[in-house]
C-alpha positions in Angstrom: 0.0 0.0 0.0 1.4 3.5 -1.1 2.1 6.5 1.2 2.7 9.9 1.0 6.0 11.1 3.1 7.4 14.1 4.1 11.4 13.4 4.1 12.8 16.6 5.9 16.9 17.0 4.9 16.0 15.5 2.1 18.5 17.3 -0.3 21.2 15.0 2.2 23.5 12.1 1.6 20.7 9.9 3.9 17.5 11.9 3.5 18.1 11.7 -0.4 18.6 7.9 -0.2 16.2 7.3 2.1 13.8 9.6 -0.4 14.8 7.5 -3.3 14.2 4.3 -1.6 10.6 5.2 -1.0 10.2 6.6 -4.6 11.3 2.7 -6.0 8.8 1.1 -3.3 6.0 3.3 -4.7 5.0 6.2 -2.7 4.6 9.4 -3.0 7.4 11.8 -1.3 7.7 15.8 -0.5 11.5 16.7 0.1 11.7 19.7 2.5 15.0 21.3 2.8 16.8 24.5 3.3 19.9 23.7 1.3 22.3 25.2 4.1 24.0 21.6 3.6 22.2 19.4 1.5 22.4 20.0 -2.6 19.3 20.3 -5.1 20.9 17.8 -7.1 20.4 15.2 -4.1 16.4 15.4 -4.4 15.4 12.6 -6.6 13.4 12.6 -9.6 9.6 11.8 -8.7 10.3 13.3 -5.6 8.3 17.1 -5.2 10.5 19.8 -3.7 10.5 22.2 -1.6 12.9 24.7 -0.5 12.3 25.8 3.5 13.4 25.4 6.9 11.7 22.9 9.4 10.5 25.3 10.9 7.8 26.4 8.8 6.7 22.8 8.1 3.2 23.4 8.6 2.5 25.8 5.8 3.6 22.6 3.6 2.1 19.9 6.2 -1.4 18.6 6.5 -3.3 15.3 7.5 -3.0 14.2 3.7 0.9 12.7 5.1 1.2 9.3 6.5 4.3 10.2 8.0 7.2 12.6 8.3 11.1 11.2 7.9 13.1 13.6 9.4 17.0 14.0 8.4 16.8 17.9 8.9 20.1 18.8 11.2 23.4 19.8 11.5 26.1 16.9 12.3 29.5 18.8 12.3 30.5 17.6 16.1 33.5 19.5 15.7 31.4 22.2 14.9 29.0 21.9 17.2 31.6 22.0 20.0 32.7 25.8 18.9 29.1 27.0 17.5 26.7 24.9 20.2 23.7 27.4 19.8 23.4 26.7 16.0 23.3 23.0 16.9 20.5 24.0 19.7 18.5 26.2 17.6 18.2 24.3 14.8 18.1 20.5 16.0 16.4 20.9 19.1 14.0 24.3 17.9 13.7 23.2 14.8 12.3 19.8 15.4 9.8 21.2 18.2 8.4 23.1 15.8 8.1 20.4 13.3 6.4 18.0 15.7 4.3 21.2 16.8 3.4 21.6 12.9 2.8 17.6 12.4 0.0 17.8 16.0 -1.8 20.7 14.5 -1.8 18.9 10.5 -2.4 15.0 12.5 0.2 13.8 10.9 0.9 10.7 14.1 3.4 9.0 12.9 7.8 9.9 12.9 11.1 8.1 11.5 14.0 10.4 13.5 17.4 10.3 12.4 19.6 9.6 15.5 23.3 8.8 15.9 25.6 7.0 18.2 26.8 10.7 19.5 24.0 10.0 22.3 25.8 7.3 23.5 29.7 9.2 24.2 32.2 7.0 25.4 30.8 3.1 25.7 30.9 1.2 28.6 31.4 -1.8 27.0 30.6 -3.3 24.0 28.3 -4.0 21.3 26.7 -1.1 22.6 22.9 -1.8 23.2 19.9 0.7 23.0 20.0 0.3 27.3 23.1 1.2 27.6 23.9 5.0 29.2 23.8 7.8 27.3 26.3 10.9 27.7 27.1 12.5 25.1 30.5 14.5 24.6 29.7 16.8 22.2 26.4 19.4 21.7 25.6 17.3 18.9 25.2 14.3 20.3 23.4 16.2 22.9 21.4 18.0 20.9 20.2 14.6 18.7 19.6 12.6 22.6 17.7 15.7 23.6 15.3 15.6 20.2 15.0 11.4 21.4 13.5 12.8 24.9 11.4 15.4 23.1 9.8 12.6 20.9 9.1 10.2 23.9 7.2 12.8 25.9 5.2 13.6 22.7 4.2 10.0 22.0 3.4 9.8 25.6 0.7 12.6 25.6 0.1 13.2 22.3 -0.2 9.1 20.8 2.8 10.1 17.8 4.1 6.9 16.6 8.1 7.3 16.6 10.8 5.4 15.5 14.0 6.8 16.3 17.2 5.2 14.3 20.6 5.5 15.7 23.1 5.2 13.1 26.6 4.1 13.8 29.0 4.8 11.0 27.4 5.6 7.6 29.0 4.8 4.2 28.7 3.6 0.6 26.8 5.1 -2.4 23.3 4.2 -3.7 22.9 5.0 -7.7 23.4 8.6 -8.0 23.3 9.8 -4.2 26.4 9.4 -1.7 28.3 12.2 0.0 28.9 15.3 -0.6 29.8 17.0 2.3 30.9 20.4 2.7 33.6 20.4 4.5 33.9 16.2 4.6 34.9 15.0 7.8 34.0 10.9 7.1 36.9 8.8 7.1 35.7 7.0 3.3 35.6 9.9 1.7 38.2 11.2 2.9 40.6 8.6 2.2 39.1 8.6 -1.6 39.9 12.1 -2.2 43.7 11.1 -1.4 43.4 8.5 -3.9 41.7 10.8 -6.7 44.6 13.2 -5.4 42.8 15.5 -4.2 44.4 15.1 -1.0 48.2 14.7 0.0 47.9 11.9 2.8 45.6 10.8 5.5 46.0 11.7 9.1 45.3 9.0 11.5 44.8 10.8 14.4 46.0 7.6 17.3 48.1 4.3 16.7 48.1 3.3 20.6 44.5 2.4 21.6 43.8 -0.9 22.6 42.9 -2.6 19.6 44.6 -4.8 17.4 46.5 -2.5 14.9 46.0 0.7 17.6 43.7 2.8 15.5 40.3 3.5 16.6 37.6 0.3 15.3 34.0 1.8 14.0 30.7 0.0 13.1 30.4 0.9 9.4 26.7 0.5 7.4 25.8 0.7 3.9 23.7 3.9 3.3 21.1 1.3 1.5 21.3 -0.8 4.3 20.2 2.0 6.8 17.4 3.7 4.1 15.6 -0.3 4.2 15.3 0.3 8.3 13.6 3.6 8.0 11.2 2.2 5.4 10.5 -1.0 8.1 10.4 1.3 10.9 7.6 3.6 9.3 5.6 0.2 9.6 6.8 -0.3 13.2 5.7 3.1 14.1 2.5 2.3 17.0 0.5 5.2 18.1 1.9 6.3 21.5 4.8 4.8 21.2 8.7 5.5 20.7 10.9 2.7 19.8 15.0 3.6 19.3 17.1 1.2 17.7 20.9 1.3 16.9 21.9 0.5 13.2 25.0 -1.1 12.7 26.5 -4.2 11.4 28.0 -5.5 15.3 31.4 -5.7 13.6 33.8 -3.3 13.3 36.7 -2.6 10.8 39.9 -0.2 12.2 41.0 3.0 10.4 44.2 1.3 9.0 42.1 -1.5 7.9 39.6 0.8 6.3 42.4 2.7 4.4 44.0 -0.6 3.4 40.9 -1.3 1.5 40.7 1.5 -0.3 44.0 1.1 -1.3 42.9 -3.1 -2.9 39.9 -1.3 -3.9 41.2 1.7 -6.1 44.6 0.6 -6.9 46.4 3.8 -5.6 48.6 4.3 -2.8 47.6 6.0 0.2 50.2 7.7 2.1 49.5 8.2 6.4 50.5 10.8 8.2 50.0 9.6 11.9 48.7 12.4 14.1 47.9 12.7 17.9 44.8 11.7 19.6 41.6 13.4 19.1 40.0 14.3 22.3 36.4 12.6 22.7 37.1 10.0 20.3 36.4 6.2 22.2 38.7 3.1 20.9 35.7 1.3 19.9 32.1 1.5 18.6 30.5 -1.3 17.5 26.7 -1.8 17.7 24.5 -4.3 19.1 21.8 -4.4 16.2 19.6 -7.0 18.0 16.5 -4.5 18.5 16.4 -3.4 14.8 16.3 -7.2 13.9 13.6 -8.2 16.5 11.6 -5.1 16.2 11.8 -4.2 12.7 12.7 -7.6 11.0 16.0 -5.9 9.7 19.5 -7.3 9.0 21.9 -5.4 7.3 22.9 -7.5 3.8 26.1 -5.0 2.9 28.4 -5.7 5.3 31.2 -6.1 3.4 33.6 -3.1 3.6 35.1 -3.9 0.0 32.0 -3.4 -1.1 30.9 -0.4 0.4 34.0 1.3 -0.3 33.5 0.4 -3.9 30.3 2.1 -4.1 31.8 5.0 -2.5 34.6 5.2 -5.1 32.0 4.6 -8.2 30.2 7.8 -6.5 33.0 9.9 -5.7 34.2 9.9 -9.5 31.0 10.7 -11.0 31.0 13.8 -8.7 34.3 14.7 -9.8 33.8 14.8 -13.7 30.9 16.9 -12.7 32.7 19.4 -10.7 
């Protein structure tokens, strides 16, 4: 059965996947975004746009919407840590007034993009949706605080939310993968030294306590993570608000990450080792058990070769066209 969506962000590296993934599954989709980070480009074709901030979502909303995605936020944390009021404002004010626009159209039901920021430093791992949160940076914060937000308005208002907290997200899908401005993923980064675009890549630590002594991170398959928010928009129960972590439960280390770029593209990638980054744990790895039980999903990407080979494919269309 077709829907009609609202996918706020949707000009993004996940809202526009996400958007195109509803597109192929038949429903009908409004993009809403501002363009402050996201490109007009990234808006599928099918998909009606409209360029405007979250916060005037309900001269656009009304009770003809199943559903709003919502993908609309800044995600710098290094940013967030020197500009914390632009992080508060929009994440936090912006999505109040979004769920204050979708109460007034009736639009009950809400797929939230999260992050593993909430969690901070793990206490152990796979980290589990149970485990504490404390974040270490207003980013994080501001995405846990939106989580809260959500709960108390399922609670007395009867929204049906599913809140998705992504670990590391990666890989291309067709014609949408990242573009971000500046790029601070480690995938793309370590591509752009390969299309020489960079000199070297800095891998900031070689002594944690892992294998090779570089930090280990859960990565996902962009296509992997826009099938959960499609299954989650059919989990979504009326008064209730289910988080789940999105990961694969396996981790891959940043040496072992720029290793297979280097098998995947064929060019050398020079290191430069660099100090510590403060804030930055030695391991996050995800316990995907919830998404499985609760949403029936299982990531079926999991192989790094082959998300960094998407990735690449991606990154050198965008270069011809730049």
């Amino acid at each position: 059965m077709s829907g009609k969506y609202l996918v706020t962000g949707g000009a993004g590296y996940v809202g526009s996947v996400v958007a195109q993934h509803l597109l192929e599954a038949g429903h009908e989709v409004t993009v809403l975004d501002n363009l402050s980070t996201g490109f007009s480009e990234g808006v599928p074709a099918g998909a009606a746009f409209v360029e405007g901030d979250i916060r005037d979502a309900a001269k656009w909303l009304d009770a003809s919407y199943d559903a709003v995605l919502h993908f609309a936020a800044f995600s710098q944390v290094g940013e967030s840590v020197v500009k914390p009021e632009k992080y508060w404002d929009n994440n936090v004010g912006g999505t109040m007034a979004l769920l204050a626009a979708m109460r007034e159209a009736g639009v009950r039901r809400l797929v939230f993009s999260s992050t593993a920021a909430t969690y901070g430093e793990p206490v152990s791992t796979p980290i589990t949706e149970t485990d504490p949160t404390a974040p270490t940076s207003p980013y994080g914060a501001s995405k846990l605080a939106v989580d809260h937000m959500i709960t108390g308005e399922a609670a007395a208002h009867g929204l049906g939310a599913v809140s998705l907290r992504y670990f590391n997200v990666a890989g291309a899908y067709g014609a949408y993968g990242e573009r971000h401005q500046p790029e601070s993923h480690l995938i793309p980064l370590v591509l752009q030294v390969a299309q020489g675009r960079r000199d070297a890549i800095s891998v900031y630590g070689d002594d944690y306590p892992t294998p090779d002594g570089t930090c280990v991170r859960d990565y996902i398959h962009v296509a992997d993570l826009a099938e959960a928010h499609l299954l989650a928009l059919k989990a979504a129960a009326p008064g209730e608000h289910l988080i789940c972590n999105l990961g694969n439960g396996s981790g891959f280390s940043v040496r072992e990450v720029i290793e297979t770029v280097r098998q995947v593209t064929g060019h050398p990638i020079p290191e430069v080792t660099a100090p510590r980054r403060a804030g930055d744990p030695a391991v996050l790895v995800a316990s995907a058990a919830a998404a499985r039980d609760k949403l029936g999903w299982t990531p079926s990407r999991a192989d790094l070769a082959g998300i960094v080979a998407d990735a690449w494919e991606f990154a050198q269309t965008v270069t011809k066209e730049q």
